[in-house]
Each structure stands twice: as structure tokens, then as C-alpha cells.
N, C-alpha and C positions, 0 to 999 in steps of 0.2 A: 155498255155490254159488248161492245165489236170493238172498244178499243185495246190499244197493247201496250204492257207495259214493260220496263226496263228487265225487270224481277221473273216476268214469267218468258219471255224471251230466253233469259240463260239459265234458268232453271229446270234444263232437261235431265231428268233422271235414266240413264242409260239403261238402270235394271229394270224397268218396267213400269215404273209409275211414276205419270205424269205431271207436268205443272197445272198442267191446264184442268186438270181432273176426270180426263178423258185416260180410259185405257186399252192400248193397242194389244191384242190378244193374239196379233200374229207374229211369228217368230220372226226374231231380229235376223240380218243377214251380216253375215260375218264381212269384216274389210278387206279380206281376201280372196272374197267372192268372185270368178269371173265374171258375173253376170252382174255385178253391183254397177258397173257402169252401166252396162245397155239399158237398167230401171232407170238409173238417173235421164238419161239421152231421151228416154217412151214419156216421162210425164214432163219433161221440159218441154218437148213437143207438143205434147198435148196443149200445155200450157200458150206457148206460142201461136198455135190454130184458135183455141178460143179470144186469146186478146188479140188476135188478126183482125178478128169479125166483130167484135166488142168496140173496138177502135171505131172501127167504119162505123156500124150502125150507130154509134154514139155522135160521133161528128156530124154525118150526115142528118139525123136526125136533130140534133141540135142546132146547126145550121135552117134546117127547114124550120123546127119548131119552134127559134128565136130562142134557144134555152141555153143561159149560159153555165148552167151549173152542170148542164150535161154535156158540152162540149169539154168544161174543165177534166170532167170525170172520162170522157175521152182520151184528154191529154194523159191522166193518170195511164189509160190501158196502156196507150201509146210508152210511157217510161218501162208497164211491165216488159212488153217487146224486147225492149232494151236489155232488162236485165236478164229478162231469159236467154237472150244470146251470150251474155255475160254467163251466166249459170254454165250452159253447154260449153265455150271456151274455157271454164273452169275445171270443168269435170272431165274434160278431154285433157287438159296437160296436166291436172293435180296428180294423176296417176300413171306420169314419168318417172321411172326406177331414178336413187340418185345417183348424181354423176360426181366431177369430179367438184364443180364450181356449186355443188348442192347437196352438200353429203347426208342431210337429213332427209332428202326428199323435195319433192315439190307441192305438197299438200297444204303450204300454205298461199297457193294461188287462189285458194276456195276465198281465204280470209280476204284477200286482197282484193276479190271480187264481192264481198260483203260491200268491203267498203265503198267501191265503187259504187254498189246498189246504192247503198244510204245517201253518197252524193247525189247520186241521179235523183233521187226522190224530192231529196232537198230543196234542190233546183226549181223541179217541177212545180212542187208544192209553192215555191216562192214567187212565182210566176203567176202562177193564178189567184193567188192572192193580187198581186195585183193589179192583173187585166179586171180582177173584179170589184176592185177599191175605187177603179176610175169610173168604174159602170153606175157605180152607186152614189157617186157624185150627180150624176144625171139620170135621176129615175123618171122624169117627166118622157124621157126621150126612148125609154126602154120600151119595145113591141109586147105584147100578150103574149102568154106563152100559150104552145097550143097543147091540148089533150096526148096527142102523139110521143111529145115528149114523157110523160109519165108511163105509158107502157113500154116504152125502150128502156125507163131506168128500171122499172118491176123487172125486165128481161135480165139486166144487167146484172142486179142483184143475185137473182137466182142462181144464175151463171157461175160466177163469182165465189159464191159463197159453195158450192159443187166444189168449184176449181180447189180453193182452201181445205176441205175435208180429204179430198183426193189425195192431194199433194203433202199434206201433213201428214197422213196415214205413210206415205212413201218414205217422207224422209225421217220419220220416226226407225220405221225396220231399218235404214241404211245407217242409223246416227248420223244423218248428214247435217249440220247448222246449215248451212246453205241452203239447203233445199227449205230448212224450216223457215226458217229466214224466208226465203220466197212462199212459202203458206203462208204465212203470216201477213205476208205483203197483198196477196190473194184476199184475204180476212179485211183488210183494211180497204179494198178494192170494195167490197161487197159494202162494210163500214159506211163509205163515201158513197155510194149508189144509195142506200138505204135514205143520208141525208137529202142527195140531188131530189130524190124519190117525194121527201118532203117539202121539200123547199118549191117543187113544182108548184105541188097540191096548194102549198097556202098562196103563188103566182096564181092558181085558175078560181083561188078562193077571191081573188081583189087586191090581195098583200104582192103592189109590184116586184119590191125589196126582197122578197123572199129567196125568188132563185138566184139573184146573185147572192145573199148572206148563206145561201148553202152551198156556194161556191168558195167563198173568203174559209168558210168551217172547212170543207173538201181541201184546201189548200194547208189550213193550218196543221189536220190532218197528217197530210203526206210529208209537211216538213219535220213535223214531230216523229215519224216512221224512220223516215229518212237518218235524222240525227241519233236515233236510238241503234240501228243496224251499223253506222259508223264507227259508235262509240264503240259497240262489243268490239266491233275487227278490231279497233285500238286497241283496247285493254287485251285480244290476243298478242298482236304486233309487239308491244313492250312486256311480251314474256308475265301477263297477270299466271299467279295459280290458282290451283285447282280448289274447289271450294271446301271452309272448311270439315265439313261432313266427309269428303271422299278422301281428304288429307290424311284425317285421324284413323281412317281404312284402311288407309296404305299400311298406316305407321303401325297400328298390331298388328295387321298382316308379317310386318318384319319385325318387330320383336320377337312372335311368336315361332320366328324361324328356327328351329335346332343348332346351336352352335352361336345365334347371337348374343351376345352379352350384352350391350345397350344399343342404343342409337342416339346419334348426338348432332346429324343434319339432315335434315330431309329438304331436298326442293322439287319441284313443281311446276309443267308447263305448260299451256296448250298449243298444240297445231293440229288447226284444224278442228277434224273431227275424231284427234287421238292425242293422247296425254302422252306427255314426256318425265320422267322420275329420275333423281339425284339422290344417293342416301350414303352415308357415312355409318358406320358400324363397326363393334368394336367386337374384339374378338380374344379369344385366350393367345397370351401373347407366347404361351410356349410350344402352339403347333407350330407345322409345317405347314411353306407357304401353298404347297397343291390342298391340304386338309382348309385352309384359311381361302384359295378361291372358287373352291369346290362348297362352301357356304358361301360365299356371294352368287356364285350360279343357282344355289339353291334359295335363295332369296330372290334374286332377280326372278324365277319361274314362280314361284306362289304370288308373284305380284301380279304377274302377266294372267295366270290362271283366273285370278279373282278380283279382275280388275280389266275388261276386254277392254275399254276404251284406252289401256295403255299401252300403247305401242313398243317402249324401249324404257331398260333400267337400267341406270348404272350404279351399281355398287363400290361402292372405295372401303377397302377394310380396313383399319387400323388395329392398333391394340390398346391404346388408350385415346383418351379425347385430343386429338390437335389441336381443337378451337384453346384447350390450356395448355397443351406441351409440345405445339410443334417451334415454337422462336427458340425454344430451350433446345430443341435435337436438332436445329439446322444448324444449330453453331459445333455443333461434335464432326469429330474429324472422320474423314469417311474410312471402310475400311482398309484399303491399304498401306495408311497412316497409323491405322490403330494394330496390325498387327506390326509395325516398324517400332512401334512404341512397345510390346507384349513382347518384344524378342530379346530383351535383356531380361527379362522377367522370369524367361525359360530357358535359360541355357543349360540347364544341370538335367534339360528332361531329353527326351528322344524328339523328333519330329512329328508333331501330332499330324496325328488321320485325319484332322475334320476340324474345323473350327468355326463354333457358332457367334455370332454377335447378337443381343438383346439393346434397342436403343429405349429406354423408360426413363420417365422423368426426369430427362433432362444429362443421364447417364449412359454409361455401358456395363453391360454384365456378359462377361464370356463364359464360353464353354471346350472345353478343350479331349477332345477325343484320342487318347493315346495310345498305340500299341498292346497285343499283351504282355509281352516282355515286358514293359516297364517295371512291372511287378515283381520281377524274379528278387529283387534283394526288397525287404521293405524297410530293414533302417536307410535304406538311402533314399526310400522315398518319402520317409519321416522327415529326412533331415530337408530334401527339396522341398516339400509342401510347410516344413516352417519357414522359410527361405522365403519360397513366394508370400505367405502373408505379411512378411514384414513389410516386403520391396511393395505387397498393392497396398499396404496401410498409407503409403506417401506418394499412390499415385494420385495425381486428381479428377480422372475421367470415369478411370475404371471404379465400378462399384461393389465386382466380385467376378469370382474368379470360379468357375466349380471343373473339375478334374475327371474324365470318365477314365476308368481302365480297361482296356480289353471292347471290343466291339466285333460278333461274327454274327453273320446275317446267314441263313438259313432259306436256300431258294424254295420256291414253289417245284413240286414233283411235277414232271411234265407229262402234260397228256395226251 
């Protein structure tokens, strides 16, 4: 019942409902929040003040009461300590604007401080494992455990398990993993007090072995936490994505954007406590390129809108899929090649106004913006546009050729 598993650790639902099957009814706090720090900084503290006193009367008391599973569970408060100053040194520099050497940001110090956590636990948990493997080698030599010790662990637990609700509740509103991370760590505190708790009771029942095999459980416990909090920061660190439920959210979200025609990459990242998105899009390949990034800015925004855990999108547009046709257009000559090539092709016309280039499949298709004059004789521009179809029928780049005449733009009346 108190313990945690891999699954519900990272299956935090941002929009409201939770892994755990608990629902926080209070409103999320945006990552923009001024105040989002000083929450973090008020219950990290808190945090730290109870496992001050948790520490001590655990040790001390274990000490007096001969109880080893409650000085273990001590040690336990004692690594919380730890990571709660870790927590605060996280949440104090994660919310450094980026610089030059961090242009994403520094919000992944949170992760980095996961991991940390999960060592630390590790460690702990490995330790007491075996301070109480050697205890148990010698139960003849073990003292009675006294009474004393069982109301410190009942205090312990209470505690504990307060601190977990609190602290959960917090960093649910904040989306902060870290802060949940350290609930959860709170949750497993309480966990571990509950066993000490038992392991007492069957010590004043006659079963010497008791309190230290619920110090060996307490340890296996904490290494098991430890290793589970490590791994998420990893699977951050190497760039895992985002799950597939919130993937395929994205992915209609930008389909259904105005002006996209497919989508043909989407990736995916996490830092932190905010998503990172990559998407490739394809688009009509006969606008203009402000019509063509003025739909990626519109896609990037309905992402952002409907998807608050995501921090940044970058849109790439194409006009057809590159994952099939871009080996085939990086080998086409760019344009200042290709209009050196078009200029024998035109000598019979005037100097075009504008000249467009189309790279598809693998080809070029121009477009040629000419004067109105050109117009003025049109057997001579019968004779030039048969002219050019011969000379493009034997070019091998170009795939077509289209000719506009006349071009006048019309300002806006001024106001």
C-alpha cells in the first residue's frame, strides 16, 4: 500500500487527473508565476524543520531504546535533509534566464538533482541493509527493545505521512517532478516508519529478529526508491519522449492547424517540468514564404495553448516530405547557378521582374515575372515561348518553365 512504483511516479497527468487517483481541485500555478518559487522555497522548508526533529528523536531514541530499525529509519530522515537542500539548491538556480553557455535554460538542474536524490537513497538504503545483516548474525547479543521506541516510530509515521500529502498537494499545482519526487520520498519515509513501527511490536512480542528484519525491509525499501528516482532523471538526461497519449495530442493539435497539409516528424522532450516539441510540416508549396511562417507561428501557438507543459516549438516547413526528397534537392544547383543556366533560355524576352524557383521532387520549376511591354507584339511572343519549350524539353534540371505578363500592385489607400 505505501509502496511506489516506476509507473505511477511518471505518470503525472498535468491536466488534472491523477496517477495516484487522488484529485487536486486546486488550480495549477502557471511556470511563470512569480511566486512559483517562494512555494517551492515555504514547503522545502517545512520539509527540512520536520526531518530536523524526525532525525533526532529517531536516533536518540533508538539509541536509548536499543532499536535498530529506528535509528535506521533515522538515517533515512537524515538522507531526507540531504535532499531537501538539494531540492532548494535546485529551485534557486533552475530559474536562471538562459545564458550564453545554456540557451535552453537551466531547468534541467531539477533533473540533475533527481538524480542526485535517488543516489543518496541508494546509498543509504545500502547501508543499513547492512549494518543490519551483521546484527542478525548475532541475535543472542541483541538488547530488548524498549516500549519508547514504538511511540517515536507511531510519531514518526504520522509525521511523515502529513509531510507526503502536503508536499504532493504542492507540487502537483507547481508541475514540479521534483518536488513530487521528494512527496513520494516523504510517502516512503512514512512506508518505512510504519515497518520500524512493526518490527518493534513483534521485538516487545519475544521475536528478537524482528527489529532488525524491519530494518534489512527499511533499507531494501530506500534502495528501491532511490533507483526508481535515478532512472526517471536518466530516461530525462538521454532526451526519452513524451508519452504516447500526449504525443498523439500534439500531433492533431497540428494537423488540425489551417494551412497544414501533413505532418511527417514530430519529436519530443522533456526538461524538467516542461516539454520540448520538433515538428516538420508540409505545406502548399505555392505560397509565399511569410504566408508559409506565418502557419508555423500558428501552429507553434495552438500547441502552446493546449498543451501548458510545453514550453517551446519549433516548426520546420517544408513543401513536401524530405525524409523522401531532400538527397534528391540537395544535389540541385542553388540559385545562382540555376538562373546562369535560364539565361540562354531567355534571351529573346526582356529582363524579368521577379523570378521564382519551385525545388520538388527532385526538380526545378520556375516562374518568370515579365514586364507589360512584353506583350505589345504577340507573334513574337508565340515565336519566343515556342523557342523556350524546345530549349526546356533538353534541359535536365528544369521541369517547367511558366511565364507571367504584366504585374501591377495596387497600394493600400492611406489612413
Amino acid at each position: 500500500m505505501m509502496g511506489i512504483d516506476r509507473g505511477r511516479m511518471r505518470a503525472i497527468d498535468w491536466e488534472g487527473e491523477r496517477a495516484m487517483g487522488t484529485h487536486n481541485e486546486a488550480p495549477e500555478i502557471s511556470f511563470d508565476d512569480p511566486g512559483r518559487h517562494g512555494m517551492t522555497q515555504r514547503v522545502t522548508w517545512i520539509s527540512v524543520v520536520v526531518n530536523v526533529f524526525l532525525t533526532l528523536a529517531q536516533v536518540v531514541a533508538g539509541i536509548i531504546a536499543h532499536s535498530q530499525g529506528l535509528i535506521a529509519d533515522g538515517l533515512h530522515s537524515l538522507s531526507d535533509l540531504v535532499c531537501d537542500f538539494l531540492v532548494l539548491f535546485a529551485a534557486h538556480h533552475s530559474r536562471d534566464p538562459a545564458d550564453e553557455t545554456h540557451p535552453y535554460g537551466h531547468a534541467r538542474i531539477e533533473t540533475a538533482a533527481s538524480f542526485a536524490l535517488g543516489a543518496i537513497l541508494a546509498a543509504t538504503g545500502a547501508g543499513i541493509i547492512w549494518g543490519a545483516g551483521v546484527k542478525l548474525q548475532n541475535l543472542e547479543g541483541l538488547p530488548p527493545v524498549q516500549q519508547m521506541a514504538l511511540w517515536t516510530a507511531i510519531l514518526a509515521l504520522a509525521a511523515k505521512e502529513g509531510l507526503f500529502r502536503y508536499m504532493l498537494h504542492v507540487g502537483e499545482r507547481l508541475r514540479s517532478p521534483m518536488l513530487i519526487a521528494n512527496a513520494w520520498h516523504a510517502r516512503s519515509d512514512a512506508a518505512s516508519s510504519l515497518v520500524v513501527a512493526l518490527g518493534i511490536i513483534g521485538n516487545l512480542l519475544g521475536y528478537n529478529f524482528a527489529d532488525s528484519v524491519a530494518a534489512v525491509i527499511v533499507g531494501f525499501m530506500i534502495v528501491r526508491m532511490g533507483v526508481v528516482f535515478s532512472w526517471d532523471a536518466v530516461q530525462e538526461l538521454i532526451d526519452t519522449g513524451l508519452s504516447a497519449e500526449e504525443v498523439a495530442s500534439i500531433r492533431q493539435v497540428i494537423i488540425d492547424t489551417p494551412g497544414v497539409g501533413s505532418l511527417h516528424e514530430l519529436r519530443t522532450r522533456r526538461m524538467a517540468h516542461r516539454s520540448l516539441v520538433d515538428a516538420h510540416v508540409c505545406v502548399d508549396a505555392r505560397i509565399s514564404v511569410s504566408e508559409g511562417h506565418r502557419i508555423a507561428e500558428m501552429t507553434r501557438k495552438r500547441v502552446l495553448d493546449s498543451h501548458p507543459s510545453v514550453s517551446d516549438v519549433l516548426v520546420h516547413v517544408d513543401v513536401e516530405d524530405d525524409l523522401e526528397h531532400d538527397t534528391k534537392s540537395q544535389n540541385l544547383p542553388d540559385r545562382s547557378e540555376l538562373l546562369k543556366q535560364l539565361a540562354p533560355l531567355l534571351v529573346d524576352l526582356p529582363q524579368p521582374q521577379r523570378v521564382v524557383l519551385h525545388y520538388l521532387n527532385g526538380r526545378v520549376e520556375a516562374e518568370l515575372h515579365l514586364p507589360r511591354h512584353a506583350l505589345e507584339d504577340l507573334a513574337v511572343v508565340a515565336r519566343v515561348e515556342h523557342a523556350i519549350a524546345r530549349r526546356l524539353a533538353e534541359h535536365p534540371l528544369l521541369h517547367s518553365l511558366s511565364i507571367n505578363y504584366g504585374r501591377q500592385v495596387f497600394p493600400a489607400k492611406a489612413h
